[in-house]
C-alpha positions in Angstrom: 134.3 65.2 232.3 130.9 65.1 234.0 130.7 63.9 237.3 129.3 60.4 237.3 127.4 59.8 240.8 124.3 62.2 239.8 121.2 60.7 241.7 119.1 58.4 241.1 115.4 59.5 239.4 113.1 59.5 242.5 108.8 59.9 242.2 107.0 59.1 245.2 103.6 61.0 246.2 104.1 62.9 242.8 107.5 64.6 243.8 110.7 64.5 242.2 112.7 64.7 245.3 112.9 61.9 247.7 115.5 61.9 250.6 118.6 60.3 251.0 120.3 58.6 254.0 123.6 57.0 255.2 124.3 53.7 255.8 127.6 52.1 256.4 128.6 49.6 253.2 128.0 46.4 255.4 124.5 47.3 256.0 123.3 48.2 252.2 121.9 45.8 250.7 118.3 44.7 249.3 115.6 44.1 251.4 115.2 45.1 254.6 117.8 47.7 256.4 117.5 49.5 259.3 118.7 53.0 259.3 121.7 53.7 261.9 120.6 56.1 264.9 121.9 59.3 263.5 120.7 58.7 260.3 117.2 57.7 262.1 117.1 60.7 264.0 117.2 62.6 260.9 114.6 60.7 259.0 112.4 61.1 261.9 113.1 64.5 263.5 114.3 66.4 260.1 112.8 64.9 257.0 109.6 63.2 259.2 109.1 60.3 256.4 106.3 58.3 256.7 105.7 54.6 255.9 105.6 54.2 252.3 107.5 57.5 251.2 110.5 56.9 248.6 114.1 57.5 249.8 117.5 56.7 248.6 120.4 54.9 250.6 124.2 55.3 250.1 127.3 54.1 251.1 129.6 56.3 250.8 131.6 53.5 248.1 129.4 54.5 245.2 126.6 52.3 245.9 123.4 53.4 245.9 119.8 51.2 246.7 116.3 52.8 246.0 113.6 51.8 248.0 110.7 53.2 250.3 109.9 53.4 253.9 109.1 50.2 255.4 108.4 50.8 259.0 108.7 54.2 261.9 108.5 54.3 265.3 109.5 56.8 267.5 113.5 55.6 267.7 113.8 53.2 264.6 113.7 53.4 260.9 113.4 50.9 258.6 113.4 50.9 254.6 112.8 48.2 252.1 115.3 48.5 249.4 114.3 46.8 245.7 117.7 47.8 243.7 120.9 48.9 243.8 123.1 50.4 241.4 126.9 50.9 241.5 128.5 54.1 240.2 132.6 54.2 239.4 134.3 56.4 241.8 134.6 60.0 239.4 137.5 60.8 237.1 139.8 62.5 237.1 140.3 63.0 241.0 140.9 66.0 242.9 142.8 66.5 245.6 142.6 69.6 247.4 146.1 69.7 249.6 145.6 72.4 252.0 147.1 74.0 254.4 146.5 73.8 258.4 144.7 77.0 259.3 143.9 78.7 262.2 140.2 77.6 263.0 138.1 74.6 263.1 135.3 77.0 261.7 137.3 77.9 258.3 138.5 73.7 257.8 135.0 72.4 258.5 134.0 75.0 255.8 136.5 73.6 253.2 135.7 69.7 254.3 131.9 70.6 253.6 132.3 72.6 250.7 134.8 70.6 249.0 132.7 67.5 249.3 129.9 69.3 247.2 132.2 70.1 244.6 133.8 66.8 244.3 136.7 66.8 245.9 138.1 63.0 245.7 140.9 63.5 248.6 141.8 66.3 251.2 145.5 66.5 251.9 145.9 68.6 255.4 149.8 69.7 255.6 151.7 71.6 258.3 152.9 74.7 256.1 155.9 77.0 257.3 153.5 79.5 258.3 150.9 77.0 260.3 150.8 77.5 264.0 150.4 74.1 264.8 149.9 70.4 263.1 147.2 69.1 261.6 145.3 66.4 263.0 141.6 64.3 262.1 138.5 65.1 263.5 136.0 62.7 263.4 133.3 65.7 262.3 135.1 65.4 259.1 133.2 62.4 257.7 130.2 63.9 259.2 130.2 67.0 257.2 131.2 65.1 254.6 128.0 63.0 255.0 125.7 65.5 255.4 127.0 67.5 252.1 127.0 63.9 249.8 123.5 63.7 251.5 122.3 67.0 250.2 123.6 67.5 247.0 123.7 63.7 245.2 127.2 62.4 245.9 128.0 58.6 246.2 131.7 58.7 247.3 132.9 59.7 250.4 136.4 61.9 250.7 139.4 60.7 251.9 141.5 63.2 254.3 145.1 62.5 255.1 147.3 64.7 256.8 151.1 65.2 256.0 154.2 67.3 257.8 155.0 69.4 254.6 154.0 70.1 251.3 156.7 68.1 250.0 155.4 65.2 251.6 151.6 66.3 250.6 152.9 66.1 246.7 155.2 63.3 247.0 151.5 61.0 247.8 150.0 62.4 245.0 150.5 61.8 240.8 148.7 63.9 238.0 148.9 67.4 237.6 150.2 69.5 240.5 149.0 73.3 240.7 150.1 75.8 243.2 148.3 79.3 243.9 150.8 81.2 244.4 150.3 85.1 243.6 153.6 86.1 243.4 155.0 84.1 240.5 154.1 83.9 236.9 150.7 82.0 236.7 150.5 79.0 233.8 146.9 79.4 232.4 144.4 77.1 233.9 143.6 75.2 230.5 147.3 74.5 230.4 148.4 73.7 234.1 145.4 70.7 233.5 146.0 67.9 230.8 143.1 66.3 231.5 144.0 63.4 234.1 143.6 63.6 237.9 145.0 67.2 239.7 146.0 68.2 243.0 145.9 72.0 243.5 147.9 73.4 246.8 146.6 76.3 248.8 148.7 78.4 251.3 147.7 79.2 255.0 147.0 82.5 256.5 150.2 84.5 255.4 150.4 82.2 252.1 153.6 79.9 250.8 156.8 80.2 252.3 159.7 81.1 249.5 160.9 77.5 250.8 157.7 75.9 249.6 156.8 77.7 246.6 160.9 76.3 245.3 160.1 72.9 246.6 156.2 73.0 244.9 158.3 74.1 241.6 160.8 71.4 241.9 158.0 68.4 242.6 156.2 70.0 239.2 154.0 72.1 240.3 152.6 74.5 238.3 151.8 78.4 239.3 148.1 79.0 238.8 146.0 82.3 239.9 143.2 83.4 241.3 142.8 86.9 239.9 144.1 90.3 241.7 141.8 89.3 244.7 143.4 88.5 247.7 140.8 85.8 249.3 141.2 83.9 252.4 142.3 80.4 252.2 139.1 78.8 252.7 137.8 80.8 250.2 140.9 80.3 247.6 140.5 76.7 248.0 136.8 76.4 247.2 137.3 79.0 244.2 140.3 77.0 242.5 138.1 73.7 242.8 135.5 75.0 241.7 137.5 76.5 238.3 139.1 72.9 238.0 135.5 71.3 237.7 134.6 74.5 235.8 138.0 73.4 233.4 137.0 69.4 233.4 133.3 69.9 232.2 132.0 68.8 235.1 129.6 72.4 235.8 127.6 71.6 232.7 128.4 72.8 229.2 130.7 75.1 228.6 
């Protein structure tokens, strides 16, 4: 199924792109709104808009409000919206449930990457082969901003963090997939039945036997990545990237 929350249709000075900014849901509404500093800064430093040029707002809730600049000063931004329109949060959902690697650098890459391919909900969990917890960072949502911001996205991600994979799964309901490379992979057209998934990749060293059995018990079904042997990062942006492929929501197929 196509993802819903394509942008909106934006012609201003006889361009078809217009830029898009962040505000938090209180402050979208018709009418006047005043960007929030960050989102300022970028309007003014990065995008340099101009009074009168068309831009979008979101939400991150799947509200969006066309409307134009209003006013700019060196600091402050503000934009006159005339509509809004409301978009239904995308279904089915993906959760990615991942696996606490090593480095910031390789979990910032999946939280940005993710985002642009739809991921509803990432699922951080403490595998056997993890050297330490997981735990938020606030650049999360950040990331996660600045990658709705640039390709069209309405809704935010959620991230949540669990102590196992057995308590990543037990939070989650649809279909379950597992990469796991050393048992029998289900095809990819059957491990999905068409409702919401949550696909689980392994940390640097992969699944524990422990976890792979528990997976299997909770339902979850082996799927594969090919012979390749990527890095997590990399196996997790691949496998949601086939599950979008699998839903329709890459264009035809």
């Amino acid at each position: 199924m196509p993802l819903p929350d394509a942008p909106w249709p934006c012609y201003a000075q006889g361009m078809a792109h217009c830029h898009r900014f962040y505000v938090s849901p209180d402050l979208l509404t018709t009418g006047a709104v005043i960007l929030p500093p960050e989102e300022a800064h970028h309007a003014l430093r990065v995008a340099r808009v101009r009074d009168g040029d068309a831009v979008l707002l979101f939400d991150g809730q799947g509200r969006e409000g066309r409307g134009s600049v209003q006013r700019v000063d060196k600091r402050d931004a503000t934009v006159w919206v005339e509509e809004l329109r409301a978009v239904p949060q995308p279904s089915p959902a993906l959760t990615l449930a991942q696996a606490w690697l090593h480095r910031e650098k390789t979990i910032e890459f999946i939280v940005r990457h993710g985002t642009e391919l739809g991921v509803a909900a990432f699922v951080f969990f403490r595998a056997d082969h993890s050297e330490s917890a997981p735990k938020i960072d606030a650049k999360w949502n950040r990331l996660a901003i600045e990658a709705c911001k640039q390709c069209g996205r309405l809704w935010l991600p959620e991230f949540r963090l669990a102590d196992s994979l057995g308590e990543a799964l037990e939070a989650t309901s649809g279909d379950r997939l597992i990469a796991a490379m050393d048992e029998p992979a289900v095809p990819w057209s059957q491990a999905l039945t068409g409702g919401d998934a949550t696909v689980c990749i392994g940390p640097e060293g992969d699944f524990s036997g422990e976890e792979i059995r528990v997976a299997l018990a909770m339902g979850a079904r082996p799927i594969s990545l090919g012979p390749t042997v990527f890095r997590s990062e990399m196996a997790a942006i691949t496998a949601a990237t086939v599950i979008q492929y699998e839903w329709g929501a890459l264009g035809a197929r």
